[in-house]
N, C-alpha and C positions, 0 to 999 in steps of 0.2 A: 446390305444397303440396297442391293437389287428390289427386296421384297418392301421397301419404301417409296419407292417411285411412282409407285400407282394409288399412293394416296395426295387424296382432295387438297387444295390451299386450304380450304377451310380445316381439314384434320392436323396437317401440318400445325397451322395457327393454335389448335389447339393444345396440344404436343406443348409445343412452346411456350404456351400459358400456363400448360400445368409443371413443366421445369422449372420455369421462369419462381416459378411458387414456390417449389419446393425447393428450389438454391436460396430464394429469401429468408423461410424457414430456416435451412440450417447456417446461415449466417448468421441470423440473431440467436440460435443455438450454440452457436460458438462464440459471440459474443458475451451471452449471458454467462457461459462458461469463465471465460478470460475476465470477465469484471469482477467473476465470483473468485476466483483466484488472486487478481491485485487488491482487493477487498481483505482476504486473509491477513494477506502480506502485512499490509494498511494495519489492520488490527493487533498483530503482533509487535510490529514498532509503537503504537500506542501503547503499549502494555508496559514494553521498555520503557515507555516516558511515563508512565505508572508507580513501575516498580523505581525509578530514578525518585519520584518525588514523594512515595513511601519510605524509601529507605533517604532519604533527607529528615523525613519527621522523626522516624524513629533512632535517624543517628543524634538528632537534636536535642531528644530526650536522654539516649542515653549520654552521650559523650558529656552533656552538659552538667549532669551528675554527677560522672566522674572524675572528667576530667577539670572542671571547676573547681571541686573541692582536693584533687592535687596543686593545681597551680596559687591554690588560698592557702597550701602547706607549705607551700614555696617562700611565700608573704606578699604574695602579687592581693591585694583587696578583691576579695570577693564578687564586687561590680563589676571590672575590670579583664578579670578568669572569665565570668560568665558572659561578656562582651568578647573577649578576644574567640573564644571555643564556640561559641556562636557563627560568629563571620565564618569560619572555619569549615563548621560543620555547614554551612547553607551553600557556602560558596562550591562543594564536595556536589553535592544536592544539585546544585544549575550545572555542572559538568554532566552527570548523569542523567537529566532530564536535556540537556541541550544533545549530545550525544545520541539521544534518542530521536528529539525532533530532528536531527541532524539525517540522519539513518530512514526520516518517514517523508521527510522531503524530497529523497533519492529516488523511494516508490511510487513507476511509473502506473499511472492509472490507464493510460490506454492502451487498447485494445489493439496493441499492433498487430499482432497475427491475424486479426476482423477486417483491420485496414488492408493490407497485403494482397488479401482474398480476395476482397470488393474489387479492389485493380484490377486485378485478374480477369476478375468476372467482368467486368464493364470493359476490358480487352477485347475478352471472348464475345460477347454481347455484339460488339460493335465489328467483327471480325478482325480485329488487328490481330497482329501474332505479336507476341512476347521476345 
């Protein structure tokens, strides 16, 4: 620290501008990061509520084939089968997509680790202590 005393206000000042810069820098560095990670997140609950309302269609298809033409074995009318297995298979369908969007409204999007930092920084900035 000794061998900093004997510089200028002005070098000082600039010291400070060129920190000042590079702590902004890698805040939005670590931001970009952290949004790039609850973005994944994001993406993967999506998918869940994807594959929820894929496998709705495709239980719709199959089951209704099915299982329609065992319940018309039964002697339930054929309308009726494919009415009831219907409701069944859809209702199956919105738990699996609900569940999902359930799961993607959980995921938080900000940047709390970015926020934390800035505090910090705008602590330090200001010369408070923590």
């Amino acid at each position: 620290m000794a061998e900093n005393d004997n510089r200028s206000l002005g070098e000082l000042f600039a010291e400070l501008s060129r920190e000042t810069g590079t702590l902004i820098r890698k805040e939005m560095e670590l931001a970009t990061r952290e949004m790039t990670a609850n973005l994944k997140q994001a993406g993967a609950q999506a998918g869940m509520v994807a594959a929820g309302g894929a496998l709705a269609h495709a239980g719709l298809l199959v089951l209704l084939a099915a299982m329609v033409l065992g319940l018309a074995q039964l002697g339930i009318m054929p309308w009726l089968a494919a009415l009831i297995i219907g409701l069944l298979t859809v209702g199956v369908g919105y738990l699996l997509a609900n569940r999902g969007l359930t799961n993607l409204r959980r995921t938080n999007m900000t940047p709390v680790q970015t926020i934390e930092t800035l505090k910090e920084d705008a602590k330090w900035t200001t010369g408070q202590r923590a």
